[in-house]
N, C-alpha and C positions, 0 to 999 in steps of 0.2 A: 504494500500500500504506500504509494507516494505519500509523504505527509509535509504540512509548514505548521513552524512552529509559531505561534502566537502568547507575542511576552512582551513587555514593553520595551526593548533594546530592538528587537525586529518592526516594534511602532515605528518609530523615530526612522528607519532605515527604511522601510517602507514607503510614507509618507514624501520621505525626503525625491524618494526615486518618481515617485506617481504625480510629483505636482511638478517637479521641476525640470524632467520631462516630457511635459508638453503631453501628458497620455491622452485627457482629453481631445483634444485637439485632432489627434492620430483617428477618435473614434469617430468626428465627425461634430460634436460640440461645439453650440454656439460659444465664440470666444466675445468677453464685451469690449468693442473698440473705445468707446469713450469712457471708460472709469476712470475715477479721480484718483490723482496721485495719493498714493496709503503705504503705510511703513509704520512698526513700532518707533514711537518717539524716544529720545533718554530717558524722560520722567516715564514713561509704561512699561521699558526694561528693566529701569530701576527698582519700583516697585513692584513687579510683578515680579522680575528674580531674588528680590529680597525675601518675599512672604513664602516662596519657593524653598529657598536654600535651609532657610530655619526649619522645615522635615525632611526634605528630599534630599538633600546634601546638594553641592555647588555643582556638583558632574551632571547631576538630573534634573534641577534646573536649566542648566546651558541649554541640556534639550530640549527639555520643555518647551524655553525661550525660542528654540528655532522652529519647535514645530509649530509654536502662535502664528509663527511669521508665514511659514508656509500655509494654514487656514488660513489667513488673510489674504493672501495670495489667491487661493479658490475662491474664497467668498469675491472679490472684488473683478476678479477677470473669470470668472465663469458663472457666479452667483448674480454679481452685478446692482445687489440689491443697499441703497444708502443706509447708513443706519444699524447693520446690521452686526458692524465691529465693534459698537460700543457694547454687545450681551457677552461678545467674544472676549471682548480685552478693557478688564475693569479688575476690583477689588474681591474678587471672589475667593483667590487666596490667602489675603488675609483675613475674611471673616470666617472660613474656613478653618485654619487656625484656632481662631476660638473656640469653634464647634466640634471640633476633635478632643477637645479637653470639658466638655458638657459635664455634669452631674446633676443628680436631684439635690434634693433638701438632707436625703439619707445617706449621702456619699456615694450612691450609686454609679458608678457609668455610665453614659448613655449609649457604648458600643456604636458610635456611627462611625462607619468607613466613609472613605476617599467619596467623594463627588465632582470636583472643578477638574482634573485630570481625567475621573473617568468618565466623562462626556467624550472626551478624543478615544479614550481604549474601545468605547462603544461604534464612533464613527470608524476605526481602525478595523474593528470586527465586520461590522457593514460591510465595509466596502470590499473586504477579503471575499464575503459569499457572495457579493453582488458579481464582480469583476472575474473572479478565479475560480467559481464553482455553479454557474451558469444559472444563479436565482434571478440574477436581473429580467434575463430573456422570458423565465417562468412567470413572473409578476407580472409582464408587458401584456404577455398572454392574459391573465389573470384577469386583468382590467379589464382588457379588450371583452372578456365576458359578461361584464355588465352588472354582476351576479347581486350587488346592492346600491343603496341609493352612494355612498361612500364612493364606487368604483363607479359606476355612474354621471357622478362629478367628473373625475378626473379623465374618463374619455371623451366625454361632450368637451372641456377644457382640451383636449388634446386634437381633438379632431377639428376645433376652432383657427389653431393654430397653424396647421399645414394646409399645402394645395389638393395632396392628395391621400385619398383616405390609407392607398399604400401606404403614405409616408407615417401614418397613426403609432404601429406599433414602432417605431425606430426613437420616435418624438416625446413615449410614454417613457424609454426606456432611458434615456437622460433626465426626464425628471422624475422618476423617482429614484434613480441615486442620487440626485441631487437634495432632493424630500429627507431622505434616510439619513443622507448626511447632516444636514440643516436640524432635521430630530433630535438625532444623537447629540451634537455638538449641542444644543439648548435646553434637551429635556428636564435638565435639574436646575436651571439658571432659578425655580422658585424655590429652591431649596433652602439659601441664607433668610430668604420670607419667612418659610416656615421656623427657624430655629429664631428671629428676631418676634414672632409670634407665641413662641413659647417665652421668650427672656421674658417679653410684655405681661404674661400671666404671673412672674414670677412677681416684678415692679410692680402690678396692683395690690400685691398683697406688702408692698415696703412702706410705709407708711411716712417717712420723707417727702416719698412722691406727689403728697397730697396741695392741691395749691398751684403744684407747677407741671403739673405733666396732664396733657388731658387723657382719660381712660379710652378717647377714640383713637384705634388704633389704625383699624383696617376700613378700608372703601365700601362703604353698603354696596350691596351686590344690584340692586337693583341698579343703582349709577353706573355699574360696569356694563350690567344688562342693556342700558339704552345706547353705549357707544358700541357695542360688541351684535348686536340683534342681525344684523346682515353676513356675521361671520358664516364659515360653513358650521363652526362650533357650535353656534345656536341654530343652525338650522340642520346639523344632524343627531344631535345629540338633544334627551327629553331637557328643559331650564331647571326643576325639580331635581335632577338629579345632579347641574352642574354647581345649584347652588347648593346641596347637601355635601358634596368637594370642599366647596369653598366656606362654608360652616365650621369641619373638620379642620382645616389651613393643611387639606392633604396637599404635596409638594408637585401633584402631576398637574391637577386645574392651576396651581401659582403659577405653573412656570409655561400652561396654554395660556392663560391669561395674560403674565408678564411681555409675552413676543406679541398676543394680537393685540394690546393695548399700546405695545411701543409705536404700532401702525398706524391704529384707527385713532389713537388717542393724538388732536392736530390733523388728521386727514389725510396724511399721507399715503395710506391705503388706496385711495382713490383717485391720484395720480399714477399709481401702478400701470404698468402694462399688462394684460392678463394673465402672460403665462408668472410674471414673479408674483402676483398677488394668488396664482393656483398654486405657489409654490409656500408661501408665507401659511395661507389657510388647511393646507394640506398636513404642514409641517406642524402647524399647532394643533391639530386632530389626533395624532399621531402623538404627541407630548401630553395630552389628556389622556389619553387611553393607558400609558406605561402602568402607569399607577391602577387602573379597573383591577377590583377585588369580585372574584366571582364564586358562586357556593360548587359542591360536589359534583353539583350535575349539569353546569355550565363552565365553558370555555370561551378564551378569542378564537373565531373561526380564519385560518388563512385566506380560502376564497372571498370571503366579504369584504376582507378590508387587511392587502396583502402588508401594505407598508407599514399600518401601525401594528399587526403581527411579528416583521421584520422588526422593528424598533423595541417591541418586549421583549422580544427572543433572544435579541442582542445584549440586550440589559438584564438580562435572568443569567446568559452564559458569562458575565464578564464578572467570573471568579478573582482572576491570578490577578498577583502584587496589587492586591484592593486591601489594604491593610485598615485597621481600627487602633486607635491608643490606648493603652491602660498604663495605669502609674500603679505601682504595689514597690515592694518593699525586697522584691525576685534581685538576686546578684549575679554575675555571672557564672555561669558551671566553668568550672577550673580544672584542665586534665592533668593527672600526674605521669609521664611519662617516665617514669621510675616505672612501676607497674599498671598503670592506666588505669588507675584508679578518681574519681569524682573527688576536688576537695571539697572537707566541710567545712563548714563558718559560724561560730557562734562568737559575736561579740567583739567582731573586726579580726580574727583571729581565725586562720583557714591550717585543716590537718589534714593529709594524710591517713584516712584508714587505713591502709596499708603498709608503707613502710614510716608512717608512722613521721616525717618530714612534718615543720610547723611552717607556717610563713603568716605576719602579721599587716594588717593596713595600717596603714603608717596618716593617709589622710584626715586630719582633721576636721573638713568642712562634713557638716551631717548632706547627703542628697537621698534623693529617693530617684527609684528608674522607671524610664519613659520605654515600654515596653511594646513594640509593631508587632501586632499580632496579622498573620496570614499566612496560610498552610498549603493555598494555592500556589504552583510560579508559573503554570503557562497553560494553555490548551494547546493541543496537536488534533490539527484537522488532517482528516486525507481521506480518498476515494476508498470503497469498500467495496466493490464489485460494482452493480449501477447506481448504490448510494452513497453516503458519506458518514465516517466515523468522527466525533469529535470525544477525543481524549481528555479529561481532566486530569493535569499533573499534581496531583496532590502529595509533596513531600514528603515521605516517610518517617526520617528524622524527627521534621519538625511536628508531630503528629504523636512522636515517641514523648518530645519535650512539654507540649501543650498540655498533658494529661497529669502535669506535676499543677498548673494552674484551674485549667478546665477541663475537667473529667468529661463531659458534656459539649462540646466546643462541635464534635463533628458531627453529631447528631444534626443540628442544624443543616450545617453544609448535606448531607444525605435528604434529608427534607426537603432542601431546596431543588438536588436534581432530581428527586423523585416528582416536583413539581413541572419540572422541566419538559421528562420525560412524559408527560401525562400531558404536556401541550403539544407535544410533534406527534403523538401520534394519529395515525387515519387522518391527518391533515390534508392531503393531496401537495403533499410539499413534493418537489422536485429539482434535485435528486431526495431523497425521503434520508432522513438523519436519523442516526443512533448515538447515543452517549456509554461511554466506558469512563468508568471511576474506581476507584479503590481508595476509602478511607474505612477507619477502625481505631476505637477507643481499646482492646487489647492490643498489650506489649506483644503476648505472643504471635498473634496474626501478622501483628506489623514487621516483626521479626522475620517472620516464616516468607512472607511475601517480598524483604528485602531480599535474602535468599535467593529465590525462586528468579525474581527479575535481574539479578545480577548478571547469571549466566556461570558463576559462581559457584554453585555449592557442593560439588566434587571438590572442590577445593579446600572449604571452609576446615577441616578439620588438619589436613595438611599446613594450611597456614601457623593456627595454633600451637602445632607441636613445633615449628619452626619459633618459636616463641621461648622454648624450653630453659628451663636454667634461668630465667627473668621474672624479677615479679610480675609484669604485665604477662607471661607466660600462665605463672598459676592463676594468677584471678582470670585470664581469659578462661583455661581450661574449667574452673568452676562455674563460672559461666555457663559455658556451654552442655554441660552435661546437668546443669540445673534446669536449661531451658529444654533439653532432651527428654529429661523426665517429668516434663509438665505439660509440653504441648500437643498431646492430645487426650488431655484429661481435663480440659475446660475449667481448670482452679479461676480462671479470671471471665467466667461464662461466654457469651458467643462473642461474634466477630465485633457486631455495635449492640455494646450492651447498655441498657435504659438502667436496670436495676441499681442503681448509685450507692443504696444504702449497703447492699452486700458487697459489692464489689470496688466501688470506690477505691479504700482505704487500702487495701491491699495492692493493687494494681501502683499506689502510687508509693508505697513501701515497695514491691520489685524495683519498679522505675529506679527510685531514689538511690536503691543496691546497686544495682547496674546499668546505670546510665552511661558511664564511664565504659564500660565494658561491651554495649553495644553499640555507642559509638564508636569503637575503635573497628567494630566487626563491619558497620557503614563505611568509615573509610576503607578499607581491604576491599569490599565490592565493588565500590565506586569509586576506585581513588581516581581516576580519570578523571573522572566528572567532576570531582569536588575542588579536581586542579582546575580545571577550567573556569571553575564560579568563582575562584579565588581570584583569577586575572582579570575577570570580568568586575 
């Protein structure tokens, strides 16, 4: 199976190849002659790689920084449409910033991951299946059927546009890559709404506030309703239900709302050309939808309504490097290459189990650790016979590591592709997708399947006795005949165990023994790979 791997270093390289290449152009895509000259300024470099570098580090910033410039690039010479860099290129990173660091009133976490970056990992995903795995042409089709009022819109809009009805499906098929991109790239932009909508609940109840801050925060909806009423938004979808969204401050109406009000709100809207105002209202149908919650016995249908299917689907699969923050009190695991043993730490003061070595912190500033949680790092797409496989790489290791904090961390994640998978099925998708994953809260499983994928484990025991005469020799050797005589005796029950209260404790007592010890067995498998990531 041919595969590409999908991660964000192949974003960046991607993107870079696709815009600056001129590929539109090759397909036959209107190019805009008269766009107005556009460039990130100092002051949006500045600011925008500042708010960057303080999580991402300086190297993924840089990126970042160029792949702005490259959407800018798209949006203004094939997009064309005024106005549309200021949703692109603003302060989103820094409010962002503060939303990664949320709590309640209880000290809770609010676990929100990435959003201002992965608006681009979603249009990077798009445009892989539209371009590279032959969805665009199937949607073109799609359309052309007619099959709802949604798709309905957008070929009467299309057939507006050319001389000849031949030319329909060629004319559908650049804009809705253009749609899917424009989606992607905006669908969360109501997202800093929604969390400045929650701070606001917090400030009515601070009592300072009183006097000087009015408790009106948000736009009545009927006001929105009167400039928005001609959108497609209001004329596809029931007002009841967009104001029940907007009730909520759920982040998919903010951020359909946010893009059709930067429009209609001043009238700019209606100086449009038609095809970019079919592009504007398409693209915010599309950004409402991400967010539709539906019961057991309902779905989004792909035939109805291809692209904002396309735009879920792409925001359900974009797992890898979507990290969350936690701050705890977690130090770093320290190997003893004496015998590869885990040190321990009680009271700035780290030993040796094993040969029994001290080593002390010596710093005296108190800190606490900013802790990137995410256990995804890429998906691998490739062909499967006449379908497509999409691979979740879900790290082993870190899967082994997670389980000393969150016992419960990948249940979720299985949840979510079991959601996934419950949306591509009998879709009439083409080529028709499958999903492959492997995550697991036991040690043992995660062991067993490092093993297995290594290519390895004729080996594994040869290695260890190679080890002999060293302490990292005997505690491997214990190790492994510890894990010999456990794993198929379910002491840590099945593969993703719910049970917490039995299982739990113990799972995170092996962990703790042998952390050290099956790290060292990860590296032996993969030492390849783990060189690689190192250089990277």
């Amino acid at each position: 199976m041919d595969c590409r791997n999908i991660n964000d270093s192949a974003m960046y390289d991607y993107f870079e190849k696709l815009i600056y290449e001129d590929t539109f152009s090759q397909r036959g895509w209107k190019k805009e002659e008269d766009s107005a000259p556009y460039g990130l300024t100092d002051q949006q470099v500045r600011t925008i790689h500042g708010s960057k570098k303080l999580l991402y580090g300086e190297r993924d910033a840089d990126r970042q920084i160029c792949l702005l410039q490259a959407m800018q690039k798209f949006l203004h010479e094939y997009i064309g449409i005024e106005g549309l860099e200021e949703l692109l290129m603003n302060n989103y990173g820094t409010i962002e910033n503060g939303i990664f660091f949320e709590h309640d009133s209880l000290g809770r976490a609010a676990n929100i991951r990435e959003h201002s970056k992965h608006q681009l990992k979603n249009a990077y995903l798009g445009s892989v299946f539209l371009l590279e795995f032959g969805y665009l042409e199937h949607m073109a089709q799609v359309v052309c059927q007619e099959q709802s009022p949604v798709t309905g819109y957008l070929a009467a809009q299309a057939r507006k546009a050319v001389e000849s009805r031949e030319d329909v499906p060629c004319k559908l098929e650049e804009w809705i890559y253009k749609i899917v991109l424009l989606s992607a790239l905006f669908h969360d932009i109501g997202y800093p709404l929604e969390y400045h909508l929650r701070a606001a609940r917090e400030i009515a109840d601070y009592p300072p506030r009183l006097k000087l801050l009015t408790p009106a925060v948000k736009t009545e909806f009927s006001e929105i309703k009167v400039y928005l009423l001609e959108s497609q938004l209001f004329q596809q979808v029931e007002h009841e239900e967009i104001q029940e969204k907007y009730r909520r401050n759920n982040h998919g109406v903010l951020s359909a709302l946010s893009l059709l009000m930067h429009f209609y709100y001043g009238g700019r809207i209606y100086s449009m050309s038609g095809e970019k105002r079919c592009l504007i209202e398409m693209s915010a149908l599309a950004i409402y939808h991400h967010t539709d919650r539906f019961s057991e016995a309902e779905r989004m249908v792909y035939l109805q309504d291809p692209i904002s299917y396309m735009v879920r689907l792409c925001d359900d699969l974009q797992e890898w490097e979507r990290f969350k923050l936690l701050i705890s009190d977690k130090h770093n695991y320290l190997l003893c290459d004496e015998c590869g043993k885990i040190l321990g730490e009680k009271n700035g003061e780290y030993t040796c189990p094993g040969c029994k070595q001290k080593y002390r912190k010596v710093t005296q500033i108190i800190n606490r650790k900013v802790n990137y949680i995410c256990l995804c790092d890429g998906l691998e797409i490739g062909k499967d016979g006449s379908g497509l496989r999409i691979r979740f790489q879900f790290h082993l290791m870190k899967q082994i590591e997670i389980l000393l904090d969150d016992y419960t961390a990948v249940i979720k994640s299985e949840k979510d592709i079991l959601k996934i998978e419950k949306m591509i099925k009998d879709q009439g998708l083409t080529p028709e997708m499958k999903l492959d994953w492997f995550v697991s809260n036991n040690p043992l499983y995660l062991i067993e399947r490092m093993i297995d994928t290594s290519g390895k484990g004729g080996e594994v025991e040869a290695w260890i006795q190679g080890q002999k005469g060293t302490g990292k020799g005997r505690s491997l050797k214990a190790f492994y005949r510890d894990f010999l005589s456990r794993r198929d005796k379910g002491v840590f029950g099945g593969k993703l165990e719910t049970n917490t209260l039995k299982y739990e404790g113990p799972v995170q007592e092996y962990v703790k023994e042998y952390y050290g010890e099956i790290y060292c067995l990860y590296c032996f498998l993969f030492e390849e790979e783990e060189e690689s990531s190192r250089r990277l």
